[in-house]
N, C-alpha and C positions, 0 to 999 in steps of 0.2 A: 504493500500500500504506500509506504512510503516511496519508491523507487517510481509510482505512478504520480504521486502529487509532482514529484519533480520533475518529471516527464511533463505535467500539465501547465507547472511554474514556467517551464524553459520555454516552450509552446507558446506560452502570453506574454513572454517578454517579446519573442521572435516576431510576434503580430505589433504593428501600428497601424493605429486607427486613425480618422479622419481629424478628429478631437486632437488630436495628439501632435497629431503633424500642424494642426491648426495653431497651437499654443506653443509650438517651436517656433514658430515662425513670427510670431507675436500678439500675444493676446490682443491687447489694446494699443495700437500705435501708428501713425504714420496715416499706411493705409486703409485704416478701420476707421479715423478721420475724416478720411477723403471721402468715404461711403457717404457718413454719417451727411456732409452737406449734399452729397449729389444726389438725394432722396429729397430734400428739399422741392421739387417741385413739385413731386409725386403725390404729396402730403397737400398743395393748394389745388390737384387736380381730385383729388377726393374731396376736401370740403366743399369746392365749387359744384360738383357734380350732384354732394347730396343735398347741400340748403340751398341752394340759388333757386331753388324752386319756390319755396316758402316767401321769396322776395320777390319772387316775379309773379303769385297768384295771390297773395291776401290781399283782404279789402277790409278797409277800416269794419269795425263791427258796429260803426255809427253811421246810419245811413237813415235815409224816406226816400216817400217818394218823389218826383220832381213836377211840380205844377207851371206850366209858362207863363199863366196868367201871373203868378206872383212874383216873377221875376224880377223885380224892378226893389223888391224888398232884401231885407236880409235874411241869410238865413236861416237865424233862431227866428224871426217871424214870419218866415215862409213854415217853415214847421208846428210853429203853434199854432195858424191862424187855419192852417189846409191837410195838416194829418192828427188822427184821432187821439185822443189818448186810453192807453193801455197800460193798465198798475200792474199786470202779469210780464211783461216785457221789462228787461231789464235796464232798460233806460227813459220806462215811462212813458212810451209814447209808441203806436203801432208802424211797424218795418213796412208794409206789404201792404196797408190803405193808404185811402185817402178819400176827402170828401168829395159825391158828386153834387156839387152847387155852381148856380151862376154866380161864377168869381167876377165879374165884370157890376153886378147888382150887389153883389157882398161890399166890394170896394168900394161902389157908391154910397151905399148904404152905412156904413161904416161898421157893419155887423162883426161881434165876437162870434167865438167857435161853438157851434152848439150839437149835443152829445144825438140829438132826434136826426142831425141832418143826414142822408143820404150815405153808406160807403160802397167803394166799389175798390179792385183791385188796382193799383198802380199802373195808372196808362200813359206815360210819358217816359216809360225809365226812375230812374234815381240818381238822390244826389248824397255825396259821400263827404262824412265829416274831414278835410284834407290835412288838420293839425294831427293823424294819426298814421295817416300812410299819405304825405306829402307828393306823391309822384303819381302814374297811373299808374294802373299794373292790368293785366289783361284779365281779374276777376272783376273789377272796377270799367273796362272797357268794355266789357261781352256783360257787363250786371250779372256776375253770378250769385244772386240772391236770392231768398224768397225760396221759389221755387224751383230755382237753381242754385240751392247753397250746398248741396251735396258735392257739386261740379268739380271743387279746390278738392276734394279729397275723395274721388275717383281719380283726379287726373295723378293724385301724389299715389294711390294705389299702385298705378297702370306704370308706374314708374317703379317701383318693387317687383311688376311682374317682368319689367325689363333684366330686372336685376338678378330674377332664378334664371335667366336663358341665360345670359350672360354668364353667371355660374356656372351653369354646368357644361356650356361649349366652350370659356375661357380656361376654367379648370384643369379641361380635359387638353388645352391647348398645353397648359401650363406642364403639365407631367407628360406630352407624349413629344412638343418641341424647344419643351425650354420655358423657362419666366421671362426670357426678354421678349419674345414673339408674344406671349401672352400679355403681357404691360402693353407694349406698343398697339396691339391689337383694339384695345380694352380704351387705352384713350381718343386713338383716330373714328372710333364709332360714338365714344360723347363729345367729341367735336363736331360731327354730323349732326347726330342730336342734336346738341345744343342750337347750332346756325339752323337748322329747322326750324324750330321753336321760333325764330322773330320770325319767320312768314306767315305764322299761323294764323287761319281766318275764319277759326270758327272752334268749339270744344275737339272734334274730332280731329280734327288737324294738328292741334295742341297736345292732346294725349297720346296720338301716339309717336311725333317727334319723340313725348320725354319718355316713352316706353324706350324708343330707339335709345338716347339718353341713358335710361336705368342699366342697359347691358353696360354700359364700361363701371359703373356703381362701384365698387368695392375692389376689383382688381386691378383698377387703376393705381389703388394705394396698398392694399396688400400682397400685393407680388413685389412690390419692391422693399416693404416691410416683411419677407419672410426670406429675398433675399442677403437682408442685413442679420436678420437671423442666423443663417445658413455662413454666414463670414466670421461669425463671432464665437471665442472661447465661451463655453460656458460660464466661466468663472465674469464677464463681464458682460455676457448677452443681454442680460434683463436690463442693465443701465442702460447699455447706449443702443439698443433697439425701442425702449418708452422714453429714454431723452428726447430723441430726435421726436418722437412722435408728440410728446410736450410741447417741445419749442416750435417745431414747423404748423401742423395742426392746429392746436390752438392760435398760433398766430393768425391764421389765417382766417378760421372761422370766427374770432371777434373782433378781423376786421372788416367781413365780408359785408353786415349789414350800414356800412361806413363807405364802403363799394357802392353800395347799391343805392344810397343816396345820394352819392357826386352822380352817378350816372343817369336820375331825375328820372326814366324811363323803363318800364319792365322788357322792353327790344333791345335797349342799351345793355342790360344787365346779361338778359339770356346772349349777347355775344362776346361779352366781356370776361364770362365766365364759362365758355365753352371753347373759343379761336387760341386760348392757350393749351390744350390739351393737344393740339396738333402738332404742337416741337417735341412730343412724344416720340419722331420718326429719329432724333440725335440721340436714344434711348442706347444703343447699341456703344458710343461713343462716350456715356457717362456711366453706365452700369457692366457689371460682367454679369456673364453667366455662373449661375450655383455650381460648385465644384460638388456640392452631393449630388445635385441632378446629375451632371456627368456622369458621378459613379455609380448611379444606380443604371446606365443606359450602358456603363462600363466602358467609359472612355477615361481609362485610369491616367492616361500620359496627359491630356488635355484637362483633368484636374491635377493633379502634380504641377502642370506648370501656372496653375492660377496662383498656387501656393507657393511658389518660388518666386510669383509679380507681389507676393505680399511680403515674404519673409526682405528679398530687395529692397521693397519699399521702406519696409520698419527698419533696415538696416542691421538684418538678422541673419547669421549663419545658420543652412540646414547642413549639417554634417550628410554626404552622401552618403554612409549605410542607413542612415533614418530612412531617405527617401527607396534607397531600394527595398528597404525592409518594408515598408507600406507599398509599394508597386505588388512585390511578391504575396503579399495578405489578401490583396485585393484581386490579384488575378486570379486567385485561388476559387476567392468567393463571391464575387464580384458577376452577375451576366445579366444581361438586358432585361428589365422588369418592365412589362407590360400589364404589372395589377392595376387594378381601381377600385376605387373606395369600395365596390361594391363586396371585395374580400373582407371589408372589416365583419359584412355578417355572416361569414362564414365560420368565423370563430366567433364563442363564447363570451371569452374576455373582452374583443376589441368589437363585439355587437355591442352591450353592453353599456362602454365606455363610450360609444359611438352616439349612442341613442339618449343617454346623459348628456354630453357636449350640446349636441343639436337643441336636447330640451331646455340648456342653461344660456346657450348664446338667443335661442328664443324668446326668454324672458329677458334679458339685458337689451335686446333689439327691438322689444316692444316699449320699455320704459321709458329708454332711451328717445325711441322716436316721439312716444308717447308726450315725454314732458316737456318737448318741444314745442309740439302742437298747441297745447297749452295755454302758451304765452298769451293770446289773444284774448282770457278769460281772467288775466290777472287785475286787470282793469287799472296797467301801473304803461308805462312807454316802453310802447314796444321794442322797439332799437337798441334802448339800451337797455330791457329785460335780458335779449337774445346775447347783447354783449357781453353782461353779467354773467349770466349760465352759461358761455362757451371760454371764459377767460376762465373759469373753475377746471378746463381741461389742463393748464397748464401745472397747476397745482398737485389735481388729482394723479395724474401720469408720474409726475416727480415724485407722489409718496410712493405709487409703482413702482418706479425705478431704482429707488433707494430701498425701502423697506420690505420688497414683496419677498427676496430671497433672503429673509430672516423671518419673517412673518408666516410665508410659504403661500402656494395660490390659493388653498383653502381657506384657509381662516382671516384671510384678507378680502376674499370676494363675503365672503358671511358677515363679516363687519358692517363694509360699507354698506351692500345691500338690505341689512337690516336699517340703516341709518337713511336711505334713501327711501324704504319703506313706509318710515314713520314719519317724517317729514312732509311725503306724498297727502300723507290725513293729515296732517296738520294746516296743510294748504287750504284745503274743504272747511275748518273752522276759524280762517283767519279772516278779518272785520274791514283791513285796508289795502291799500295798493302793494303800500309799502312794505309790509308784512309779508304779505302771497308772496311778492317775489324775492324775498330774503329767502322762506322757504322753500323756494321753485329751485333757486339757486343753492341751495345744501341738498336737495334731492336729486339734482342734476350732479353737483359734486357727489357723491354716494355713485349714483348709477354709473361714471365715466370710470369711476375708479373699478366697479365690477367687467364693465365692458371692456376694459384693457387688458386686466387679471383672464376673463376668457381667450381674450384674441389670442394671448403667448400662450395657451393652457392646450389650446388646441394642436398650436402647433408645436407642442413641447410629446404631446400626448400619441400623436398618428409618425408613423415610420415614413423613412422619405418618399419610397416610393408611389404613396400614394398622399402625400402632404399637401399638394397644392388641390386636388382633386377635391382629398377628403377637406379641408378646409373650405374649397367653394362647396360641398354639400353640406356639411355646418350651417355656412352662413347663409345657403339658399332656405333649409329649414326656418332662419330666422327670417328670413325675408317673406317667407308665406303667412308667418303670422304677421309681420310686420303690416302684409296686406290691411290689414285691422285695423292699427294704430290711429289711421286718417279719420275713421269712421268711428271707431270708439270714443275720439275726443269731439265728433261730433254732435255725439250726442247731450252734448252740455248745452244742446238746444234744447231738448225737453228736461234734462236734470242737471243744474249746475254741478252736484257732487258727485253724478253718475262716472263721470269717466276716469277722475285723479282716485274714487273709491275701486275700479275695476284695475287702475294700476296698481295700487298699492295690492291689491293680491296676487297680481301675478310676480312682483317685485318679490313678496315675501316667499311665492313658489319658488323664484330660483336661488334665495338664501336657504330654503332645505335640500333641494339639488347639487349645491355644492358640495354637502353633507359625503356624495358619496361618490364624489371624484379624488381620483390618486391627486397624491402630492409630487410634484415636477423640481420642485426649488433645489436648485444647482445640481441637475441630472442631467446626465448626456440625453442626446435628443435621439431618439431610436431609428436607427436605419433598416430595419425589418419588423416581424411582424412578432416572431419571436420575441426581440429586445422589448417591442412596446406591450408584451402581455406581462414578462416578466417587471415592467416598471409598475405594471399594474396590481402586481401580487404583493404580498406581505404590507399590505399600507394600514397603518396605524388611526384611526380619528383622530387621536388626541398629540398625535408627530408634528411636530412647531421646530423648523432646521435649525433655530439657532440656538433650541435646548437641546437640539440632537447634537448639535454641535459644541454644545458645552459635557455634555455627556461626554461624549466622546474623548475629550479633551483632557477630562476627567481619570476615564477608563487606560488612555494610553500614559498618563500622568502616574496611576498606579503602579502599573505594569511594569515602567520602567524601573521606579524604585525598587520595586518585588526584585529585578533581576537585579538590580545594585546589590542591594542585601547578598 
């Protein structure tokens, strides 16, 4: 027995793994750097992709109807004198009549408003309070009101459904030619999108540009966030993969509604924030291709030398028996993998894990989208609610970043989401503007923080060969629900507390969901299917890495002495 462990010692020294040659060559330096800024765009083609919509479709929630006779008035007394009042509406006064009277005999007459007179539906259109949404937008141009206020949220669905095709043909693009073909792909289709969307000359024309649109959705940004991933030691992955997504992301998304008001127009907007996705084609020029992807397609000499343009770079010798000692491990084991996600339910363990994931990033992707939506009910300024709640991403990401791998992804996704949960009700019982969106904004910080802890969970959790696949079928599951999201907050038409009461329970679903996913923090990222059932076994509820790692600490502190003695 003993003459076998040695035989198994000598065996694993003889192997070098990817990780290994990775961390020769230099954890964090140089060219991990370099990465970290040339994702920088990647990160403004995601945010534009998912809220530019929100600024190009809302319509003040202050609105009547429009009377030409009273035009010549202003308009708090074009609304008092010519639409009715309504103590059930939440601004006192009804959206969707208006009196039928001779405005012409009114005016001479100099008659008040009276409750007997006449109503009929809005037969001129409407006029829209403009100290709330300043600009037009094409919900405000086409009046989607009334009985077209479902319109803003079909069209934000139709855009999710963009978002599962786009999963699962970009995905597939992703694992069978690479992450870079799959990025590039992902954003010259929401460039189209996007320049679509100004032609648009009617609902149908408009929803499905931004259907066209939802396909680049998410792979825009995370293909180039998994291939920062994919470059980095473990020992520094978790920092400078949720840095970068801290500082670039959030910057952009709490400057976007600051965008959208220099540009006065919701035409200006949709090409402001779509004609940048098409320098996506110098993608090849600022990104490499994943040397795991290589090695799972087994092109071992064309990962070897992505890792010799890094170790160069940091200024790092690889001693060549390293390198040939990983060439020889790899050819060994190393041959063309044409699995797909759809292996994960062939196995037990990684069905299982799979079906968790989907359920967890579901609930984080309704919240999320959820309490965005929102805003509109806070009854505080818009603009800067939305800037409020997206600048809490730069925070939230940095406690990520910092504290997730002492924390671990469990018991950090159950925190915040618990904290996002409650905060969600407290919104339902809050009295002012200012209040709702203090609590809008610690619920949104709570959810960001869960939604980041998943994104890396995922891709800490599926083995390579099916990582980009199985991550766009992840995030396609959340995007089916996410279909919801638009419609569930709209129903804060019939129940003000109905929709922030319907998140908060799914919020607290995915804080027990977490319950029974593995723990990943500072664990190699599994390159088979094997590696990632075994990451899956022996996991502890109550395992927190940096008392595993005081244990530990501990244990070998003994041990030592022991042998002193």
């Amino acid at each position: 027995m003993v003459a076998t462990a040695s035989k198994e010692t000598n065996k694993a020294k003889d192997e070098v793994d990817y990780d290994d040659l990775l961390t020769s060559a230099g954890e964090l330096g140089r060219y991990q750097w370099r990465l970290f800024f040339a994702v920088c765009p990647f990160f403004a083609f995601g945010a534009f992709s998912y809220f530019s919509q929100i600024f190009i479709t809302e319509t003040s929630p202050n609105y009547w109807c429009r009377i030409p006779e009273l035009a010549n008035m202003t308009d708090i007394s074009r609304r008092d004198l010519g639409i009715p009042k309504d103590v059930n509406s939440r601004f006192g006064y009804s959206q969707c009549e208006m009196y039928a009277v001779n405005w012409t005999e009114v005016l001479a007459a100099g008659q008040r408003p009276n409750s007997n007179w006449s109503k009929v539906p809005c037969q001129h259109g409407w006029e829209f309070n403009k100290t709330e949404i300043p600009y037009p937008t094409i919900g405000s141009d086409m009046e989607w009101v009334c009985d077209k206020n479902s319109y803003q949220a079909t069209a934000q669905s139709m855009f999710f459904v963009g978002s599962i095709l786009g999963g699962i043909i970009l995905g597939w693009v992703a694992d069978r030619f690479g992450r870079i073909p799959a990025i590039i792909s992902s954003c010259l289709v929401g460039c189209i999108g996007g320049f679509a969307s100004t032609f648009a000359r009617n609902f149908i024309e408009f929803t499905a540009a931004r259907f066209v649109m939802g396909i680049s959705y998410d792979t825009c940004m995370t293909m180039p966030y998994i291939v920062i991933l994919e470059y980095i030691a473990p020992k520094y992955r978790t920092f400078v993969a949720h840095f970068s997504f801290a500082v670039f992301f959030s910057l952009f998304v709490t400057t976007l509604p600051w965008i959208a008001l220099a540009c006065g127009h919701w035409k200006t907007i949709s090409l402001v924030t779509s004609l940048p996705l098409g320098l996506a084609v110098f993608t090849k020029f600022v990104l490499p291709e994943s040397p795991r992807w290589l090695l799972t397609k087994g092109y071992v000499d064309e990962a070897t030398e992505k890792i010799l343009v890094i170790s160069r770079t940091n200024k790092k010798k690889l001693p060549p028996r390293i390198i040939e000692k990983f060439k020889l491990s790899k050819s060994k084991t190393t041959k063309e993998q044409n699995q797909n996600w759809l292996e994960c339910f062939r196995r037990p363990v990684t069905r299982r894990m799979f079906i968790l994931m989907c359920l967890e990033f579901t609930c984080c992707g309704i919240v999320f989208d959820g309490i965005v939506r929102c805003i509109g009910q806070l009854d505080y300024d818009f603009f800067i609610t939305f800037s409020a709640m997206s600048f809490t991403e730069l925070p939230s990401v940095l406690i990520v970043a910092f504290a997730m791998d002492y924390t671990g992804r469990r018991w950090l996704c159950i925190v915040s989401m618990g904290i996002s949960t409650i905060f969600c009700i407290l919104i339902i019982f809050s009295t002012t503007g200012m209040r709702s969106m203090i609590y809008a904004v610690v619920a949104r910080f709570g959810i960001n923080i869960g939604c980041s802890v998943s994104l890396q969970w995922c891709a800490e959790i599926l083995p390579t060969s099916v990582r980009g696949s199985g991550i766009a079928m992840v995030h396609i599951c959340g995007y089916i629900a996410t279909l919801l999201s638009p419609y569930i907050a709209y129903l804060q038409v019939f129940y003000y507390w109905l929709p922030l009461t319907i998140f908060s329970i799914i919020c607290a679903s995915g804080m027990f969901i977490a319950f029974a996913l593995p723990e990943t923090a500072l664990k190699a990222m599994p390159n088979t299917f094997e590696e990632a059932e075994e990451l899956c076994r022996n996991q502890y509820l109550w395992s927190i890495p940096f008392l595993e790692a005081r244990k530990q600490k501990n244990k070998a502190g003994g041990q030592n002495n022991l042998s002193f003695e």
